[in-house]
Each structure stands twice: as structure tokens, then as C-alpha cells.
Residue, then its C-alpha position, 0 to 999 in steps of 0.5 A: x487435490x492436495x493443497x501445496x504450501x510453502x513454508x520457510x524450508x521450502x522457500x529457503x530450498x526452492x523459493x529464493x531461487x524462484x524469487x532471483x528468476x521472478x525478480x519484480x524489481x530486485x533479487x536475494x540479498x548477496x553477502x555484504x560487508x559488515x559495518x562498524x558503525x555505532x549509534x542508537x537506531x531506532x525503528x517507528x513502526x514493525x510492519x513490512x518496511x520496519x521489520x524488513x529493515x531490522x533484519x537487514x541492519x542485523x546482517x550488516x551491523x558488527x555491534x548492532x543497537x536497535x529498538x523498534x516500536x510497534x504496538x501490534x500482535x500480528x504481522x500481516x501480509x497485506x496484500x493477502x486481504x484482497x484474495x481473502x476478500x475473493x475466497x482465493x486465501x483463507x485468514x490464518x494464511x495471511x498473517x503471522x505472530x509479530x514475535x515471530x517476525x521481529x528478528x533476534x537481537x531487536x529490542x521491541x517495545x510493544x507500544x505506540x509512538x504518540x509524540x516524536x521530538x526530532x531535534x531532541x532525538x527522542x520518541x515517547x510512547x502511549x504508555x509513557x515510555x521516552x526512548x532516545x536515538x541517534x539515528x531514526x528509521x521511520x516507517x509507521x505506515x500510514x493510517x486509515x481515517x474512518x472518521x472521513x466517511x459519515x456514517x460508518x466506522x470500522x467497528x460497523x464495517x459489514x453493516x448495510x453490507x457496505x464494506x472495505x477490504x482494507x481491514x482484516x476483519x472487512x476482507x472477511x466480511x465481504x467475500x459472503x456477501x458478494x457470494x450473496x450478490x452473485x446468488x441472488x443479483x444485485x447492484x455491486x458499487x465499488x469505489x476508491x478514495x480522493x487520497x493516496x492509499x496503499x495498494x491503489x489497484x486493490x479496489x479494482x481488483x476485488x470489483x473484477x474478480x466479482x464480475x468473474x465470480x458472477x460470470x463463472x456462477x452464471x449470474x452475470x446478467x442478473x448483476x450490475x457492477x459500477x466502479x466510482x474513481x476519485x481521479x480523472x482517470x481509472x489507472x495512470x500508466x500508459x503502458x497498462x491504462x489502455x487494457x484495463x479500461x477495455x477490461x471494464x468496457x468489455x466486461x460491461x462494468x459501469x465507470x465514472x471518474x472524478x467520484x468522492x465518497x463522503x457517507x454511507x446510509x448503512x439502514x437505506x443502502x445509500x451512498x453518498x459521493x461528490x463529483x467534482x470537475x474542475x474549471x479554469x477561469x479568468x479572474x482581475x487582481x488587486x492591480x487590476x491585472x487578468x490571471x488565471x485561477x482553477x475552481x472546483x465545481x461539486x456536485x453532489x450525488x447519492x447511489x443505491x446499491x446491493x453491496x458497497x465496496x469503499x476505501x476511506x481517506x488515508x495520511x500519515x500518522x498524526x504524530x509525523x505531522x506533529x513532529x514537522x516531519x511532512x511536507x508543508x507545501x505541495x500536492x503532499x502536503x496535506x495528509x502530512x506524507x514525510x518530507x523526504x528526498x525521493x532519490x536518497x529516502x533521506x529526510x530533507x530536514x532532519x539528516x540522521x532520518x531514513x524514511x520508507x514505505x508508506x508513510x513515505x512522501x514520494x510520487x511512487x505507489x504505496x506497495x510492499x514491493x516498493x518498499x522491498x527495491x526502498x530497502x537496500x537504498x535506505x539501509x545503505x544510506x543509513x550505514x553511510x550516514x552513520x559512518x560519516x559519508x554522504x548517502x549515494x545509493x537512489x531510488x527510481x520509484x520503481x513499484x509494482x502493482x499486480x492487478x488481478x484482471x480474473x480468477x487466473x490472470x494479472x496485469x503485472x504494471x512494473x514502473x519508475x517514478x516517471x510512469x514508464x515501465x520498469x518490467x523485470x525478467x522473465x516478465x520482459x519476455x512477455x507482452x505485459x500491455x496484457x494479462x498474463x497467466x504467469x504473473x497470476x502464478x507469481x501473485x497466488x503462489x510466490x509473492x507471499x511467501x516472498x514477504x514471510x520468509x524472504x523480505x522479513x528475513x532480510x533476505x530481499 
């Protein structure tokens, strides 16, 4: 059979349409006025928000001034890594020439930013570079700590077949070795981080799509596969929790929550994890007056396995909280998330600072499509704060998560910042408590081309 690929005339001839009847939480970009205002715009950070974003204040700018800063060579879909992972995309089909995607009439500076001064308006980058702003859109996505996880770096990812398909490179590696594991059987062990992390449905993911491989192989019997959650609970919207906890228990995938990890033995195949529970005690004060306070109780743990499938600690990157950018108190305040208002994506400190995508510190998963309902709110806001006027347009935190339950179906969790669904149409005609064949059709054959040639262009 034939492979079908979409590329930018199809999509442009076909895909559009599709994408306005498969919304997921938004459509095509309709003709907007053009704006007059002025300034010095500068974008930290070209990956999906950053780019997206350029190509939208190109469409709507009359005299448009803006510089963007990203050091990379490639602009990857991301969410690509966990289908190269299970053999489903081939590398070259998730990533394109960043020169290709940052739109004309951008100055791009193919640098690093390692100092950001938000009162003297200025960035300045690794090679030395000052550049000044008026206005600041900060969207340098976040960074993986490889450093969090003794005993491995990402320059050894492979290595003691443990792996993360977080990384370009890791993804690769790891679709021959669970071919490997279901071949030959083994113990499969799969875990996520203690941190928020991008695409937080991709562990998952990966560690069905390998019990699916094993029974279609076969081999299941011959597999053990055991998932090790960070949090109290493997998924936390109610709509959707319920069926992918029997999904584990039907499939007989071991769970345990409250598992961080904290080092690999690569040489031994060990890995090594902290279970945590956390108790309420009664303690006196200093005035002799009872209170409550929580404690943490650890318990170290060490696994063995045949193939190792791990997600290090994410934060924002280190010069956002150099700059005084994050939180400073608050469940994100530690991995140094951007303070900023959920609703408007305006900074809470520094009001010429739109801030979007990852490194964002809202209470909303990290997702590109999230990112692509936050762009038409940030980019109005900006144009409005440039003009003078208040920023009006908000966020719901709407966000979806397309988690593949199988080679064929996908639980489409579509929700706000309050956890409750946010289903669009047609997906509204469906029960999406449930796996569904269609929302595999859109993830395998539409979200990607959607990123390309759709988002990056400033079309959605």
C-alpha cells in the first residue's frame, strides 16, 4: 500500500478544513484587523510557542519590529518522539530546518539567551549579543535536568537499555530495544518524574503501546510490564482516570504511585526510586498551642528491569529565574515556572511580558495544544498592551492530551483548568470516557501536519 503524506499544499487544500471540523479546542485563524502599534518585540525561545507566535504578530503587525532568539538547528514536533518511539514515524518525519519555520521578516539570532534584565529591558546572549526590547515574549520552553537522575546523562541514553523518549535521539533508541524485550521477554519498567513535564500522558503512552506490540507479537506472556507514577494517582481528570486505570488492570500492567526515581545502575539494570507518603501529625508551638503539620516518610527502593523507560525532572530555564521571573512562592515556585496570570498570560511583575507554552506557570498541562488555544489570547493581549489598552482576551486552560491506549485508539482528555472536560466537535458526538478510533486517525494523520503547516504558519 501506498504511504500518504501531507505536505503544505495538501494541507492548505484539505487540512484546514479538516482541522476547523476537528477543532480540539480551536480553529483556522480568520482575517483580523491589522494593528499600528509600535515597539521592539522580542521572542526568547522559536520552538512551538515562539514561532507560532512570530508568524501571528506578522499577520496582524502594519510595521512590524521583531527579533527572535533560539540557538536551535531544527524545529521538531515533539509529540512525534513518542510514535518514532513505538515505530509508528520514522525520524525525518518529525522535524523540519528551523530556517524553514521562522517566518520572513523576523530577525532571528541563532543564539542562546544566558542573562535576562526585565527592568533594563534587555537579553544578552551566550555569544555575547545585548539586544533591547520594548515589549518581551517569553517562550523558551523548559529544560530537561539530566543531572536529577544519578547515574546516566543524556549523552549515555541507551546505555544499560535504560531510555527516555524525551530526547530525539532517545526515542530512536528505544523502539529496537522494546522490540528486543517483546522478541525475547523481559521486565519492562516505565516511570514518569516528581516534576510538571511536558506531555505528561507520554510515559503512559509508550508503556501501553509496548504491552499492545507484545500481545499482537504473541509474547505477551513472556513480558512483565510495571508503571511507577510520581503522583498519588496515575491521571487526575475524572472524566477520563476511571478507563485508563482499567486499561492498566485489564492489561495486567503492574502500578504503583507515589515512585520517584532518583538513579540508574546502567552496568546491574537497577533502578533506583523513592516511595513517599505523606502523613499529618500533631505537633506543639513555641506558645505551647497544637497544629497540624505534614511530613514526608521515604522509603527507598531499588527495581530491576529488562528495559528502562524514565523521565527526568523538568523547570524552567535557569536564566527566567535568575531574571526574577518565577514564582517565588506556591506549589510552582520551586522549578522557577514564570509568574504569570493564568487568565490574561500577562506577567504578574513585568506588564510589557507575554508569557506562553511551557515554561509558563500555570495549572494547565504543558502540550502544544495548549499552547495553540494560548496563542490568539497572548497575541491579542500584546497588541492591546502595545496600543495602550488593558489585555481583555483569557485563557481557560484548556488543553488536550491524546493518549494512545493501543496501535489504533486514543483517549482524547480535552479540559480546562478545572479539570473538566472541554470536549470539541465531532469528538462532542462520541463518548470520550473511552478510547476512540477516530481521535487515533486525528493524532496519526492530522495533529502533525496541523503543527507544520497550520500553527507554525500562523494559521491556528
Amino acid at each position: 500500500m501506498k504511504k500518504t503524506t501531507m505536505n503544505r499544499r495538501t494541507f492548505l487544500k484539505a487540512g484546514v478544513g479538516t482541522a476547523a471540523v476537528l477543532g480540539i479546542g480551536g480553529g483556522v485563524m480568520h482575517h483580523l484587523n491589522m494593528v499600528d502599534a509600535k515597539g521592539r518585540i522580542l521572542i526568547i525561545g522559536g520552538g512551538a510557542a515562539g514561532c507560532s507566535f512570530a508568524a501571528r504578530l506578522m499577520r496582524r503587525l502594519s510595521n512590524p519590529d521583531i527579533t527572535l532568539i533560539d540557538p536551535a538547528d531544527r524545529q521538531y514536533y515533539q509529540p512525534g518522539f513518542t510514535f518514532i518511539a513505538a515505530g509508528i514515524f520514522k525520524p525525518d518525519e518529525v522535524w523540519k530546518p528551523m530556517s524553514k519555520c521562522i517566518p520572513s521578516g523576523v530577525k532571528w539570532i541563532k543564539d542562546s539567551v544566558i542573562e535576562l534584565d526585565p527592568v533594563k529591558q534587555t537579553a544578552r546572549t551566550a555569544g555575547g549579543q545585548m539586544v533591547e526590547y520594548d515589549f518581551l515574549v517569553l517562550t523558551p520552553g523548559l529544560q530537561i535536568n539530566w543531572d536529577k537522575v544519578e547515574g546516566i546523562s543524556r549523552e549515555t541514553l541507551g546505555q544499560g537499555n535504560a531510555h527516555c523518549i524525551y530526547d530525539f535521539m532517545g526515542a530512536q533508541r528505544i523502539w529496537p530495544a522494546i522490540q528486543e524485550l517483546v522478541a525475547k521477554g523481559g521486565r519492562g519498567v516505565f516511570t514518569d518524574t516528581y516534576t510538571k513535564h511536558k506531555c505528561g500522558g507520554a510515559p503512559k503512552k509508550i508503556c501501553m503501546l509496548t504491552e499492545h506490540l507484545a500481545r499482537k507479537e504473541g509474547k505477551r506472556d513472556g513480558v512483565q510490564l510495571d508503571y511507577f507514577c510520581s503522583e498519588k494517582a496515575l491521571y487526575d481528570v475524572p472524566l477520563y482516570t476511571p478507563r485508563l486505570l482499567q486499561i492498566y488492570e485489564e492489561r495486567n500492567i503492574g502500578l504503583e504511585v507515589r515512585h520517584r526515581v532518583k538513579g540508574i545502575d546502567t552496568l546491574a539494570k537497577k533502578v533506583y526510586l523513592e516511595h513517599y507518603e505523606k502523613v499529618k501529625e500533631t505537633q506543639t508551638d513555641a506558645q505551647g498551642n497544637e497544629i497540624e503539620v505534614e511530613r514526608e516518610i521515604v522509603t527507598p527502593r531499588v527495581e530491576d528491569y529488562d528495559l528502562l523507560s524514565f523521565v527526568p525532572p523538568q523547570s524552567a530555564p535557569d536564566f527566567v529565574r535568575n531574571a526574577g521571573l518565577s514564582w517565588t512562592e506556591g506549589k510552582l515556585a520551586k522549578d522557577g515556572w514564570a509568574m504569570v496570570d493564568k487568565k490574561t498570560l500577562v506577567h504578574l511583575a513585568y506588564p510589557n511580558i507575554v508569557c506562553l507554552g511551557d515554561v509558563a506557570g500555570i495549572p494547565t498541562s504543558k502540550t502544544s495544544s495548549a499552547i495553540r488555544i494560548q496563542l490568539p489570547i497572548a497575541v491579542d493581549n500584546l497588541l492591546s498592551i502595545m496600543q495602550g489598552k488593558e489585555p481583555t482576551k483569557e485563557y481557560n486552560g484548556y488543553a488536550c492530551c491524546p493518549i494512545v491506549t493501543d496501535y489504533g485508539h486514543v483517549l482524547l482528555c480535552e479540559f480546562d483548568y478545572d479539570k473538566n472536560p472541554d470536549i470539541t466537535f465531532p469528538f462532542t458526538l462520541q463518548d470520550m470516557s473511552k478510547e476512540q478510533a477516530s481521535a487515533w486517525m486525528l493524532k496519526k494523520h492530522f495533529l502533525k501536519p496541523m503543527f507544520f503547516y497550520g500553527m507554525l504558519n500562523g494559521l491556528m
